[in-house]
N, CA, C and O of each residue as an XYZ file, in Angstrom:
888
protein
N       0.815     -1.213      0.000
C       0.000      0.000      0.000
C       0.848      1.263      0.000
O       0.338      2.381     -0.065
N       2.109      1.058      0.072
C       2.961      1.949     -0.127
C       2.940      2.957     -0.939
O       2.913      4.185     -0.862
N       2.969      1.676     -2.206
C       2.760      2.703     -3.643
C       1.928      3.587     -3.793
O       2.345      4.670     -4.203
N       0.323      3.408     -3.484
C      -0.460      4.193     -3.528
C       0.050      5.314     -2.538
O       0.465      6.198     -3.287
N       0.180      5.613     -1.577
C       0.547      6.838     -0.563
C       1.325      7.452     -0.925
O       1.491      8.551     -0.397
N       2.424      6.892     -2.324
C       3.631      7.796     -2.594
C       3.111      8.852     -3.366
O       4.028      9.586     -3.736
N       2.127      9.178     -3.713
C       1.027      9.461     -4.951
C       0.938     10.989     -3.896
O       1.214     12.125     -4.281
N       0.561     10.663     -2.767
C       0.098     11.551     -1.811
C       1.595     12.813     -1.102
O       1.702     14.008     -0.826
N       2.435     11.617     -1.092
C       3.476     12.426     -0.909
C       4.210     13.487     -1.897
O       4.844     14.484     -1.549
N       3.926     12.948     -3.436
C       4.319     13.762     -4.047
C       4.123     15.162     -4.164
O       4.928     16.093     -4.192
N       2.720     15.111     -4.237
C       1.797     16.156     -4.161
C       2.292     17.071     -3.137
O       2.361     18.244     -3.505
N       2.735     16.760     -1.667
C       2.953     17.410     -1.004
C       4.154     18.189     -1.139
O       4.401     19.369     -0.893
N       4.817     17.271     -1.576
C       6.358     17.460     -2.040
C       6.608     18.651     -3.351
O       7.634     19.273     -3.629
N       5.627     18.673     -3.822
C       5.371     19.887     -4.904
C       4.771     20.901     -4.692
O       5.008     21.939     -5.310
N       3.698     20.775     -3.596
C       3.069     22.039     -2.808
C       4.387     22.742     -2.686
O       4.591     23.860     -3.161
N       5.584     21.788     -1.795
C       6.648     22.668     -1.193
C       7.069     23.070     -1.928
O       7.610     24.098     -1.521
N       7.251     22.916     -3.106
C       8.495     23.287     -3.755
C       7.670     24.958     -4.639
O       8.127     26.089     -4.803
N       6.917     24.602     -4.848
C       5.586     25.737     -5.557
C       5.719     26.520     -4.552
O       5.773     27.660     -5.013
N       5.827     26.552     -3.088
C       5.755     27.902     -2.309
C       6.598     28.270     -1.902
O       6.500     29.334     -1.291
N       7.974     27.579     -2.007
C       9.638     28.113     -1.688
C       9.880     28.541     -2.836
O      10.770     29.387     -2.928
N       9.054     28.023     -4.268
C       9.792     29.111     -5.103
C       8.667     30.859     -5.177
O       9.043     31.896     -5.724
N       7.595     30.694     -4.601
C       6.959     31.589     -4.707
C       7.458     32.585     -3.574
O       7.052     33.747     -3.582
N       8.395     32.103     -2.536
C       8.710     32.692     -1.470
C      10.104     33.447     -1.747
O       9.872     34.612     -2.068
N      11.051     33.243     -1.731
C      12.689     32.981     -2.069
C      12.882     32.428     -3.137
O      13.340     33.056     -4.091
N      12.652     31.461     -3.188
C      13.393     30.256     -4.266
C      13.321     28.973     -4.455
O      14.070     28.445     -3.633
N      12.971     28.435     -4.905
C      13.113     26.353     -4.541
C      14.558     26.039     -4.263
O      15.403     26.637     -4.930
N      14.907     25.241     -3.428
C      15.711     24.521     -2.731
C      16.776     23.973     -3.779
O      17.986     24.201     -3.738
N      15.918     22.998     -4.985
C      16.131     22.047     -6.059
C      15.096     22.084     -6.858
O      14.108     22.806     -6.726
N      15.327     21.225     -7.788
C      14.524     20.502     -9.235
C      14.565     19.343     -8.892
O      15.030     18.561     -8.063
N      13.523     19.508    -10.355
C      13.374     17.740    -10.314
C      14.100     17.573    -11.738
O      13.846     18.117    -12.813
N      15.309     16.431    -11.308
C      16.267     16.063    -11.924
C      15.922     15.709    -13.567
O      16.730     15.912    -14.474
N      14.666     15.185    -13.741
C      14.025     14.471    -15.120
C      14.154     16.024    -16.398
O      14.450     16.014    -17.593
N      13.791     17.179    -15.484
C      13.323     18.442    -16.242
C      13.762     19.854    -15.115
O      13.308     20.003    -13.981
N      14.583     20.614    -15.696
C      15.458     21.700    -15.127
C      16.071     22.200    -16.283
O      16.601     21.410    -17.064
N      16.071     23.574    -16.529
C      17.330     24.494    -17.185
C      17.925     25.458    -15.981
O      17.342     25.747    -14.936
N      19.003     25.803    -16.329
C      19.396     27.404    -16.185
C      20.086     27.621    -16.783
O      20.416     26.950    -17.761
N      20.743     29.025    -16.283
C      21.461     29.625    -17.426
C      22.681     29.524    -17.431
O      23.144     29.648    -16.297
N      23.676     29.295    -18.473
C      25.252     28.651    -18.482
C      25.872     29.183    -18.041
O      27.055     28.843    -18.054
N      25.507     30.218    -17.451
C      26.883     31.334    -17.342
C      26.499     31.441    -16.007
O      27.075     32.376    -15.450
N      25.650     30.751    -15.218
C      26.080     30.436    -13.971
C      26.592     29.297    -13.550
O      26.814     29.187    -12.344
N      26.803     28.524    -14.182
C      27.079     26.869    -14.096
C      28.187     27.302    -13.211
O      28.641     28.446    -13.258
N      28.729     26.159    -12.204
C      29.785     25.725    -11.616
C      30.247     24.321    -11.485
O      29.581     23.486    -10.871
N      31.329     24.064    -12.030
C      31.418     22.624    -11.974
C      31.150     21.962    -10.649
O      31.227     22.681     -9.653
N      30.870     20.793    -10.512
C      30.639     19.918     -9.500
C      31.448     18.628     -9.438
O      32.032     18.161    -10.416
N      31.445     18.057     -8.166
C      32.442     16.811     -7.870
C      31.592     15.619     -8.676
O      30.361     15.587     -8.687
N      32.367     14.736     -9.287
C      32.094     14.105     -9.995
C      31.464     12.693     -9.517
O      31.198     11.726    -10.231
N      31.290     12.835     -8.072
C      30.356     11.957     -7.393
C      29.691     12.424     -6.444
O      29.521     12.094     -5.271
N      29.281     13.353     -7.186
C      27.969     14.289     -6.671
C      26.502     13.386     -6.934
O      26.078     13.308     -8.087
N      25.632     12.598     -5.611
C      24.656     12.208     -6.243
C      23.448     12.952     -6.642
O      22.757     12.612     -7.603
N      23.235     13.828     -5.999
C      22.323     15.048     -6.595
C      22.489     16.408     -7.525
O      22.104     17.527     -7.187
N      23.030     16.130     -8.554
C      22.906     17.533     -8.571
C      21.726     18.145     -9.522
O      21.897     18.752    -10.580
N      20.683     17.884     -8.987
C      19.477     19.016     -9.104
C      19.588     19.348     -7.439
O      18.511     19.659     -6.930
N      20.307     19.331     -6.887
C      19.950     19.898     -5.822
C      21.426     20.668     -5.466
O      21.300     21.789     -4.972
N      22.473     20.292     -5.621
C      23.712     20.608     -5.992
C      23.655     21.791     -6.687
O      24.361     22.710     -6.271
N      23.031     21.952     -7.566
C      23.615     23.084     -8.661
C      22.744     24.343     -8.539
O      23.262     25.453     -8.663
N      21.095     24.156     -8.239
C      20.657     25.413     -7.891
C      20.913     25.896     -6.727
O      20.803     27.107     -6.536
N      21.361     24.907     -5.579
C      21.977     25.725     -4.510
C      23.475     26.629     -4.863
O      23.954     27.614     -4.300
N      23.946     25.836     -6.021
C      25.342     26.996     -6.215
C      24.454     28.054     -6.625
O      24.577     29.130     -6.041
N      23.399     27.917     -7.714
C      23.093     28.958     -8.306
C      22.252     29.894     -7.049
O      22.235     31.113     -7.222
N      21.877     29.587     -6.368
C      21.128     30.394     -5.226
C      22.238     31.213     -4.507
O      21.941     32.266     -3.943
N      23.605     30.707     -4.522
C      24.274     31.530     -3.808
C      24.580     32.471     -4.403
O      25.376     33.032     -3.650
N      24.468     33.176     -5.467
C      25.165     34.069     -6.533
C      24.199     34.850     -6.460
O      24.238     35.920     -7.069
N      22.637     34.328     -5.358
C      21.773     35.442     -5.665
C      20.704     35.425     -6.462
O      19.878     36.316     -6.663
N      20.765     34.534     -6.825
C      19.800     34.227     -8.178
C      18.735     33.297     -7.978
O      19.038     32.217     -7.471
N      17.712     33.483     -8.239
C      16.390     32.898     -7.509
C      16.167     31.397     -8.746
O      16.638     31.220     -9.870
N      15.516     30.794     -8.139
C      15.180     29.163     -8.670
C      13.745     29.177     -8.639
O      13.120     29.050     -7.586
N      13.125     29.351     -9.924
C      11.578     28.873     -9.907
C      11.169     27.692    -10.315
O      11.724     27.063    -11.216
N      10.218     27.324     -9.712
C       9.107     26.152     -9.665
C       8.145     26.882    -10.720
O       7.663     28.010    -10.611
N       8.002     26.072    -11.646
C       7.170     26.258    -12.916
C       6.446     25.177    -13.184
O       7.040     24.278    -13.779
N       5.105     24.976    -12.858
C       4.026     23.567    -13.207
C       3.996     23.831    -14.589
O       4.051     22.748    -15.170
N       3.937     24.748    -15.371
C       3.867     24.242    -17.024
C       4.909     23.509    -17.728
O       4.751     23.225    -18.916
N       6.258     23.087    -16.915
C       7.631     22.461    -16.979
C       6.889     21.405    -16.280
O       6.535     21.329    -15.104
N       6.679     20.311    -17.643
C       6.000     18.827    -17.242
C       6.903     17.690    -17.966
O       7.101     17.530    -19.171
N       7.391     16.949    -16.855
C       8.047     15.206    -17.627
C       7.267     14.484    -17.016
O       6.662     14.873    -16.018
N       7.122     12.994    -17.652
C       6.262     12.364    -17.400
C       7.276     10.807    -17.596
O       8.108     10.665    -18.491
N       7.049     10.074    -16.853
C       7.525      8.370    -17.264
C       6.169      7.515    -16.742
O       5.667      7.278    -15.643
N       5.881      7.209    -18.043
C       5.044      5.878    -17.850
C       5.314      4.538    -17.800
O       5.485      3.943    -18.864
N       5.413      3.717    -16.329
C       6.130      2.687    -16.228
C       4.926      1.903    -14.946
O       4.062      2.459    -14.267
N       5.217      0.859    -14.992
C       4.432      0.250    -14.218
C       4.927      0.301    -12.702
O       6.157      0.247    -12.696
N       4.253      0.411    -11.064
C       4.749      0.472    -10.046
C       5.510     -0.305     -9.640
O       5.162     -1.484     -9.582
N       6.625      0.034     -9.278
C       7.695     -1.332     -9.098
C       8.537     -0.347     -7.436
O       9.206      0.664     -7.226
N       8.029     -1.278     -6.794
C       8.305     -0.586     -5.056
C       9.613     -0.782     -4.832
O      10.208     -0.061     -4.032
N      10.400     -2.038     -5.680
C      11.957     -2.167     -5.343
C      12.915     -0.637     -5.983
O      13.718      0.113     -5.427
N      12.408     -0.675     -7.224
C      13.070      0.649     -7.638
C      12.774      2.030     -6.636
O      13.560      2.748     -6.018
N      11.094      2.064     -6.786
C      11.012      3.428     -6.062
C      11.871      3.594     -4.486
O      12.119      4.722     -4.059
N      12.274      2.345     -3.711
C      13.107      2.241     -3.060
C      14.734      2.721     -3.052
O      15.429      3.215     -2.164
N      14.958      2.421     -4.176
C      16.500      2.074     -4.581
C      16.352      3.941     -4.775
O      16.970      4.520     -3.882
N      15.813      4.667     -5.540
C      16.250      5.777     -5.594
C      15.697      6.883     -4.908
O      15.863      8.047     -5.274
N      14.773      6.395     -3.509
C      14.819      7.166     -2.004
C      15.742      6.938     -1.619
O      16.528      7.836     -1.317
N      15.983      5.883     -1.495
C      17.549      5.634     -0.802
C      18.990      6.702     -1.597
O      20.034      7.152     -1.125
N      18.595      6.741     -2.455
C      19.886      6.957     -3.584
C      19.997      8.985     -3.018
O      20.882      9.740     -2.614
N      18.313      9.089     -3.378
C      18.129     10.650     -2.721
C      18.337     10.778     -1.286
O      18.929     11.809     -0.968
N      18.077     10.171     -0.544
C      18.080     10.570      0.361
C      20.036     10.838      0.791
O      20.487     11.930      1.140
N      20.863      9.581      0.641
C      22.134      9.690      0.872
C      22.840     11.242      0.016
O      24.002     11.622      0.156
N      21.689     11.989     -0.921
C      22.418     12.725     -1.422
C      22.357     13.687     -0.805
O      23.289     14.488     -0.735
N      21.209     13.828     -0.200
C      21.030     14.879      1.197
C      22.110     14.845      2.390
O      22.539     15.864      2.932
N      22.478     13.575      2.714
C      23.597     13.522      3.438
C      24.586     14.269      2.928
O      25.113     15.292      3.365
N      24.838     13.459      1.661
C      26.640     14.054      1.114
C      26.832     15.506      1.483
O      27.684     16.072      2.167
N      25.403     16.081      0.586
C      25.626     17.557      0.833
C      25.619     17.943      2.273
O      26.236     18.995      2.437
N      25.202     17.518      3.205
C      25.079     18.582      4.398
C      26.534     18.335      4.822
O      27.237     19.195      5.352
N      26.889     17.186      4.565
C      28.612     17.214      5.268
C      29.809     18.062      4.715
O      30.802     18.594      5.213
N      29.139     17.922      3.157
C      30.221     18.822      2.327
C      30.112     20.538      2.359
O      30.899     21.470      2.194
N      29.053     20.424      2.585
C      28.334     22.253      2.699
C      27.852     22.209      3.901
O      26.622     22.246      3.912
N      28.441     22.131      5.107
C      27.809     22.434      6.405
C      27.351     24.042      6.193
O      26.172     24.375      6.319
N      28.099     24.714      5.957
C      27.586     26.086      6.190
C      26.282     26.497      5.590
O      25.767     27.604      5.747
N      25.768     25.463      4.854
C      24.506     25.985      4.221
C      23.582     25.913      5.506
O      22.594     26.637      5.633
N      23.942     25.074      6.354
C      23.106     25.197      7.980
C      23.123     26.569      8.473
O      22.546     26.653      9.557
N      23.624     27.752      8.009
C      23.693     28.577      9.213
C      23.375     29.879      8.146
O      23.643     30.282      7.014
N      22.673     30.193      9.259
C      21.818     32.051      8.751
C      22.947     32.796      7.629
O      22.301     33.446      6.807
N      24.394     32.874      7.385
C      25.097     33.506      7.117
C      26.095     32.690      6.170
O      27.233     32.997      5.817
N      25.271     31.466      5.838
C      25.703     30.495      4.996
C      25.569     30.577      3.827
O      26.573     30.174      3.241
N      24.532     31.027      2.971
C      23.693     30.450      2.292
C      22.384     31.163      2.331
O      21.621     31.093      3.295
N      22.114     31.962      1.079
C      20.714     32.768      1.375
C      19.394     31.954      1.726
O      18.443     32.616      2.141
N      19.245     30.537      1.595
C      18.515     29.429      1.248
C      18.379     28.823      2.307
O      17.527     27.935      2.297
N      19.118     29.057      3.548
C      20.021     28.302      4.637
C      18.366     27.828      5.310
O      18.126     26.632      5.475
N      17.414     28.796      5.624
C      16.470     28.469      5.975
C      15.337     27.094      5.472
O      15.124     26.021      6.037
N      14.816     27.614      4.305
C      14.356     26.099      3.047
C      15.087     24.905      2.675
O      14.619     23.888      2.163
N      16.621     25.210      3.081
C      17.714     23.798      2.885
C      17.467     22.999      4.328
O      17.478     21.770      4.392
N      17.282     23.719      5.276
C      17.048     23.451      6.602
C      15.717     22.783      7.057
O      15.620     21.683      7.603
N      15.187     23.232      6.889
C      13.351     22.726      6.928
C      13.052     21.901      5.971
O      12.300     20.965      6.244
N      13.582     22.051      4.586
C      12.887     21.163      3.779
C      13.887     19.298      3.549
O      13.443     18.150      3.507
N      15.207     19.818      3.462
C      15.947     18.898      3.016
C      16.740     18.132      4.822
O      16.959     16.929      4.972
N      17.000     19.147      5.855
C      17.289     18.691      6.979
C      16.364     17.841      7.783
O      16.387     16.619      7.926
N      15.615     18.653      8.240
C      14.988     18.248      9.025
C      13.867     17.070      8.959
O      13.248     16.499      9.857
N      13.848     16.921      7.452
C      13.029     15.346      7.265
C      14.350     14.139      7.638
O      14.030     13.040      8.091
N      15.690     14.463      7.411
C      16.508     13.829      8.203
C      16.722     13.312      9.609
O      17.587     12.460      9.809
N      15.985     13.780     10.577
C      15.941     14.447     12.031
C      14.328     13.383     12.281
O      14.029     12.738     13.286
N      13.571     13.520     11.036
C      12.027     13.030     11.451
C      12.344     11.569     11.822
O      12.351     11.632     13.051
N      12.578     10.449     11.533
C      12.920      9.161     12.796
C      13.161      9.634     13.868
O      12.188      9.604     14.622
N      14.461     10.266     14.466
C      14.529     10.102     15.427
C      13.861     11.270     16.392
O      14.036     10.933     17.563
N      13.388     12.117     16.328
C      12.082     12.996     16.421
C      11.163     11.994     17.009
O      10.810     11.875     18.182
N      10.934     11.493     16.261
C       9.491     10.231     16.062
C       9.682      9.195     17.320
O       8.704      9.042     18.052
N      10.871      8.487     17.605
C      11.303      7.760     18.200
C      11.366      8.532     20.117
O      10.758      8.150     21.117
N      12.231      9.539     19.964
C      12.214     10.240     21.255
C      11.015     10.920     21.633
O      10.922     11.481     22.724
N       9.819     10.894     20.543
C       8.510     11.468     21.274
C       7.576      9.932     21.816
O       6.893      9.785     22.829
N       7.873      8.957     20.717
C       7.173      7.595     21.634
C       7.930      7.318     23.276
O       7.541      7.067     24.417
N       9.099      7.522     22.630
C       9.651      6.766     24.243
C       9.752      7.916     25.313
O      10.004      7.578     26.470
N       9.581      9.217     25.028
C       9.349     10.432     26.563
C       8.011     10.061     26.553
O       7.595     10.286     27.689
N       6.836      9.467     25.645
C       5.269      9.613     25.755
C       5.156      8.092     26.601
O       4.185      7.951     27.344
N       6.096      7.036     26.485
C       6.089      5.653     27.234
C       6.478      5.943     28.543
O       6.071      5.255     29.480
N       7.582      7.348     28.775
C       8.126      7.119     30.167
C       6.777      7.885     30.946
O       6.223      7.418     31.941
N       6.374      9.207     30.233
C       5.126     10.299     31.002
C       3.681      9.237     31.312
O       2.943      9.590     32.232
N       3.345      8.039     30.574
C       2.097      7.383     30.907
C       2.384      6.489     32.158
O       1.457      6.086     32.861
N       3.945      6.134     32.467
C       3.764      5.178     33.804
C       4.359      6.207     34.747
O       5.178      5.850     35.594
N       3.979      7.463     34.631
C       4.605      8.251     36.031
C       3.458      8.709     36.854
O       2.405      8.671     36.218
N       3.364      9.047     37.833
C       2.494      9.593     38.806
C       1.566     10.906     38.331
O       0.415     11.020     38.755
N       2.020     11.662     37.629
C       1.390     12.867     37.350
C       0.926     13.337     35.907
O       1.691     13.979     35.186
N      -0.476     12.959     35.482
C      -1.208     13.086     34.566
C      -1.257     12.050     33.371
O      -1.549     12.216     32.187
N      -0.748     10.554     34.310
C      -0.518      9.615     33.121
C      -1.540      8.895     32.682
O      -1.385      8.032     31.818
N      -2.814      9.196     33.281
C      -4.040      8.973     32.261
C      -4.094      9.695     30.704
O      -4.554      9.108     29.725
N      -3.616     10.882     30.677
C      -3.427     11.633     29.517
C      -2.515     10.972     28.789
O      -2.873     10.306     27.817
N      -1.269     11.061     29.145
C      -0.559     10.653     28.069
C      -0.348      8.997     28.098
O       0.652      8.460     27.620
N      -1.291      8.371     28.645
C      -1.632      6.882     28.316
C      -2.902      7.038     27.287
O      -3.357      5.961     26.901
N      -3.348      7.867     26.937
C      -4.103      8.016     25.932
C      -3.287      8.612     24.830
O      -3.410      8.129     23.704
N      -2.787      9.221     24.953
C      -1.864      9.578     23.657
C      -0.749      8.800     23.205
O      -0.184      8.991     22.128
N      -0.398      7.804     24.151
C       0.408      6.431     23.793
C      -0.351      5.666     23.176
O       0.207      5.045     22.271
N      -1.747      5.409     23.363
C      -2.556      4.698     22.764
C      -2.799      4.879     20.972
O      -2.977      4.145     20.000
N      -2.659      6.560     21.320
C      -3.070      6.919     19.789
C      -1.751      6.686     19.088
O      -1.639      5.970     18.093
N      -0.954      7.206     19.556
C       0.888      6.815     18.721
C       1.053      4.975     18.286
O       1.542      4.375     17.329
N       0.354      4.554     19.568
C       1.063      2.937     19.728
C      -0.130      2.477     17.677
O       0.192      1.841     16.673
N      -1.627      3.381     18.140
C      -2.816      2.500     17.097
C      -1.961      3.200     15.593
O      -1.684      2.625     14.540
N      -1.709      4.619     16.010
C      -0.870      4.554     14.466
C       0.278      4.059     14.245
O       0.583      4.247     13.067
N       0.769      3.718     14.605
C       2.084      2.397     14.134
C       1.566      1.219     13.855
O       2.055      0.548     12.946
N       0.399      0.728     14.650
C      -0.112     -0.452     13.770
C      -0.661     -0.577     12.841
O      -0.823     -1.659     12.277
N      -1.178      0.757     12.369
C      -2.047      0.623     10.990
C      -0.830      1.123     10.209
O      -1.042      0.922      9.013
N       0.106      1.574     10.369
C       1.067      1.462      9.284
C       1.796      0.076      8.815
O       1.876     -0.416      7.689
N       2.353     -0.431     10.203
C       2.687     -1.728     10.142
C       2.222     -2.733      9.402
O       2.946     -3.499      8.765
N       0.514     -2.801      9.465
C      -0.289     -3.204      8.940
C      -0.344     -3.153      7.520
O      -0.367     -4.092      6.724
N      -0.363     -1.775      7.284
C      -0.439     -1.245      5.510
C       0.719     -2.171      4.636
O       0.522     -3.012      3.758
N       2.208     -1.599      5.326
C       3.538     -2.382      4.950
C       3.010     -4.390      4.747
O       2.819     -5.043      3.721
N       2.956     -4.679      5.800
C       2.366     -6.043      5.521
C       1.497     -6.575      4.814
O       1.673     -7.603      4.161
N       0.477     -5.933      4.870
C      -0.419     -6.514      3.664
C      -0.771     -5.187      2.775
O      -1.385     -4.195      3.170
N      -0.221     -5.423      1.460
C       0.076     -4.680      0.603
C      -1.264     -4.225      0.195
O      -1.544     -3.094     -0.203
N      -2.174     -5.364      0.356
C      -3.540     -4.897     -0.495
C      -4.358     -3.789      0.023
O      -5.145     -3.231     -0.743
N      -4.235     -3.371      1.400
C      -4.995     -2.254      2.246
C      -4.214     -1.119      1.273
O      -3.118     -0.714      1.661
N      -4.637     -0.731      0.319
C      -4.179      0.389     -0.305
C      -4.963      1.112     -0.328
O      -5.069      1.663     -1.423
N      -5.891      1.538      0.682
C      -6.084      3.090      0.971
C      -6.106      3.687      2.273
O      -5.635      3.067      3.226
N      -6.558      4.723      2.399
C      -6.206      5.179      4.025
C      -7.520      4.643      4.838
O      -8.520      4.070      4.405
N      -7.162      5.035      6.187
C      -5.388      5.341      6.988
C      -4.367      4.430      6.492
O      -3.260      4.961      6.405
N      -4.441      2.939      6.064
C      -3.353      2.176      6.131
C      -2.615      2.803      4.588
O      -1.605      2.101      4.532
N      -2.584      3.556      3.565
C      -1.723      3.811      2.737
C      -1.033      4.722      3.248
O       0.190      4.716      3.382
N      -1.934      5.717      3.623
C      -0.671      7.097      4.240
C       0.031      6.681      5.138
O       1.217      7.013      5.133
N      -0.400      5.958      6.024
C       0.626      5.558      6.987
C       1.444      4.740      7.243
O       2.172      4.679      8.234
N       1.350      3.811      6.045
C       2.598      2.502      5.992
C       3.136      3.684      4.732
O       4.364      3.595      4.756
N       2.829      4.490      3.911
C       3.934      5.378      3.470
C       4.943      6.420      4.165
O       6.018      6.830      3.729
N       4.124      6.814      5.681
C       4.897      7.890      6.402
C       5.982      6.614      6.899
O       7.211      6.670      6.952
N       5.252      5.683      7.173
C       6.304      4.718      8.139
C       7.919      4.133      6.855
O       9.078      3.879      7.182
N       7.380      4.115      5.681
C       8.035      3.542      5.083
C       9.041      4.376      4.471
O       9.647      3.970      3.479
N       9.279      5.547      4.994
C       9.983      7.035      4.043
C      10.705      7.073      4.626
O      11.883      7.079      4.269
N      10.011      7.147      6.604
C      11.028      7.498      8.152
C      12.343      6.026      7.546
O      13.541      6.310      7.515
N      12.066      5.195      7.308
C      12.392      3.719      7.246
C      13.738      3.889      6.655
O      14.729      3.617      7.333
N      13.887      4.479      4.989
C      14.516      4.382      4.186
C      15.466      6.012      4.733
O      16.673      6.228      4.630
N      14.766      6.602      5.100
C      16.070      8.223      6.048
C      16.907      7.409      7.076
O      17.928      8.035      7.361
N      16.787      5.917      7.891
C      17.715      5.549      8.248
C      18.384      4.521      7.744
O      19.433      4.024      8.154
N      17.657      4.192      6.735
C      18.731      2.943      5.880
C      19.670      3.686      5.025
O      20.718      3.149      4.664
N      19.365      4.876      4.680
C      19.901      5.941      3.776
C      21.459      6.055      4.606
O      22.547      6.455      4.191
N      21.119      5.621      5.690
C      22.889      6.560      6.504
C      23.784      5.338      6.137
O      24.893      5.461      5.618
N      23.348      4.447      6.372
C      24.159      2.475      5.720
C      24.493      2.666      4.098
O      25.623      2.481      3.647
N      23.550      2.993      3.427
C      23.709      3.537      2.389
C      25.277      4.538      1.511
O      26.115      4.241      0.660
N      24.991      5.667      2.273
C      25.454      6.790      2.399
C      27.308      6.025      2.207
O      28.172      5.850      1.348
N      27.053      5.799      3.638
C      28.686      5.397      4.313
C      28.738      4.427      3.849
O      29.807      4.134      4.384
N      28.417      3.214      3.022
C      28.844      1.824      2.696
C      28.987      2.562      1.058
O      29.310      1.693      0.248
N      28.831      3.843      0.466
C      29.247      4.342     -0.526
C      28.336      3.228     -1.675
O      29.109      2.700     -2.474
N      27.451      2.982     -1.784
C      26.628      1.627     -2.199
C      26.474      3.126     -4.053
O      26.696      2.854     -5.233
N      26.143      4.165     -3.586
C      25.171      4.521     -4.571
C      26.657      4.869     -5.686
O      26.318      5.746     -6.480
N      27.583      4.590     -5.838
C      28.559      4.683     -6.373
C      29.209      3.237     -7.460
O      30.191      3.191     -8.200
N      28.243      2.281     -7.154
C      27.974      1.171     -7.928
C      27.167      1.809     -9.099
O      26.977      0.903     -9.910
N      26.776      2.620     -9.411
C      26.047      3.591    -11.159
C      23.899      3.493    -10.357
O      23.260      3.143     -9.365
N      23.738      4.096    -11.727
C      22.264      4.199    -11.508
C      21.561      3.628    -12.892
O      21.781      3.902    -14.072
N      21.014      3.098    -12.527
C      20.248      2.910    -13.969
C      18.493      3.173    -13.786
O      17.993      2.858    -12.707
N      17.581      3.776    -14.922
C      16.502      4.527    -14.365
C      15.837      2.945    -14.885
O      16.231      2.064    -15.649
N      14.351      3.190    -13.820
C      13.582      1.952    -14.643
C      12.739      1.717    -15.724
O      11.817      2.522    -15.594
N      12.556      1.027    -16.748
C      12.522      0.791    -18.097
C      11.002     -0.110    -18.585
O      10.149     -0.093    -19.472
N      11.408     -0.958    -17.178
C      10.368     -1.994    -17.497
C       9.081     -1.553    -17.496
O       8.604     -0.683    -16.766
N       8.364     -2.393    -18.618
C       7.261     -1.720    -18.485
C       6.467     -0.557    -19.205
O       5.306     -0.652    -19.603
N       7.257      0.523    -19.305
C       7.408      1.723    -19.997
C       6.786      1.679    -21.335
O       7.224      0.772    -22.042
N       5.860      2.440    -21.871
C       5.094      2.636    -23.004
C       5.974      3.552    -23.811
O       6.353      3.456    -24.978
N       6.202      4.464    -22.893
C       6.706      5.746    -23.635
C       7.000      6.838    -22.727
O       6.177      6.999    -21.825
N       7.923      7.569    -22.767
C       8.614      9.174    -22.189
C       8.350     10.128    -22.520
O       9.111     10.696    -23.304
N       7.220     10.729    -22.110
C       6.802     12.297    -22.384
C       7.909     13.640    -21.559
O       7.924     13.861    -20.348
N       8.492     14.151    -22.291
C       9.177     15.488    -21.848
C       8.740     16.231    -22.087
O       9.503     16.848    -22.831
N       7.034     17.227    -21.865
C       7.193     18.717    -22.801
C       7.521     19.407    -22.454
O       7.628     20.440    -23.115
């Protein structure tokens, strides 16, 4: 039920990007469909795994704003295949790593005009596991303490019932709609931001990429 929820995430994932460029700037592109202009280009390390996200941040530093344009449409028609859409969360996500280690300073107010939208949008979904993790287990220690743990034994209840209907979703694939799609997709994203760090450091995404094929009718770029 995964697949279906990724449907949901996208959407969201494009809201963001539609109002950071309506705000400042977008963060990145989407790698399939992007121009700019040559004469800002800067070369990049040659095992750079992102660079749609790589290159408008150079270009953001020069000052120069990055728009999100919905009439800039690619399209791949391919059948759902959850191992791939895996392989290149994983692939993105480690690229989010590379960069924050290589460009720490884009973390800080005086880094990076962007420092804010690189931070919120591309960080801190990094941070969401273990976020997630230290609010179940302070919400496990506050329900067996003396003072107001009827409350937050009800709100353990609600944390503990949404992990099972995600759990649930992940396991049996066929519950493909909500609650169990959105939430074996939130569960399954947090999942791959920490397989991403094994990833990352076992240097895995440096074995090449190949996009997926199977299936495929045809490639619309307009």
């Amino acid at each position: 039920s995964t697949t279906s929820g990724i449907g949901v995430y996208w959407r969201l994932e494009k809201f963001i990007r539609h109002s950071e460029s309506e705000f400042l700037g977008s963060v990145g592109c989407t790698g399939a469909i992007y121009a700019i202009r040559s004469a800002l280009f800067k070369p990049i390390p040659p095992d750079t795994i992102l660079d749609d996200l790589l290159i408008p941040m150079q270009i953001a530093a020069q000052r120069f704003r990055v728009r999100f344009t919905r009439q800039a449409v690619a399209k791949e028609l391919r059948k759902p295949d959850p191992k791939w859409e895996r392989r290149r969360k994983l692939r993105t996500l480690a690229g989010n790593y590379q960069l924050i280690f290589r460009h720490p300073r884009w973390l800080l107010p005086w880094g990076h005009p962007q420092w804010f939208a690189f931070l919120s949008h591309k960080v801190l979904r990094l941070c969401a596991p273990w976020f997630l993790l230290a609010v179940y287990t302070t919400n496990l220690i506050l329900a067996h303490s003396g003072s107001a743990s009827s409350f937050w034994s009800v709100f353990l209840l609600a944390q503990s019932l949404t992990w099972l209907t995600a759990a649930t979703g992940v396991i049996v694939p066929r519950l493909a709609f909500p609650p169990f799609s959105i939430c074996a997709t939130f569960f399954w994203l947090n999942l791959q931001v920490v397989l991403a760090i094994f990833y990352w450091l076992n240097r895995d995404y440096q074995r090449g990429w190949a996009s997926h094929r199977e299936g495929v009718d045809h490639v619309q770029s307009p």
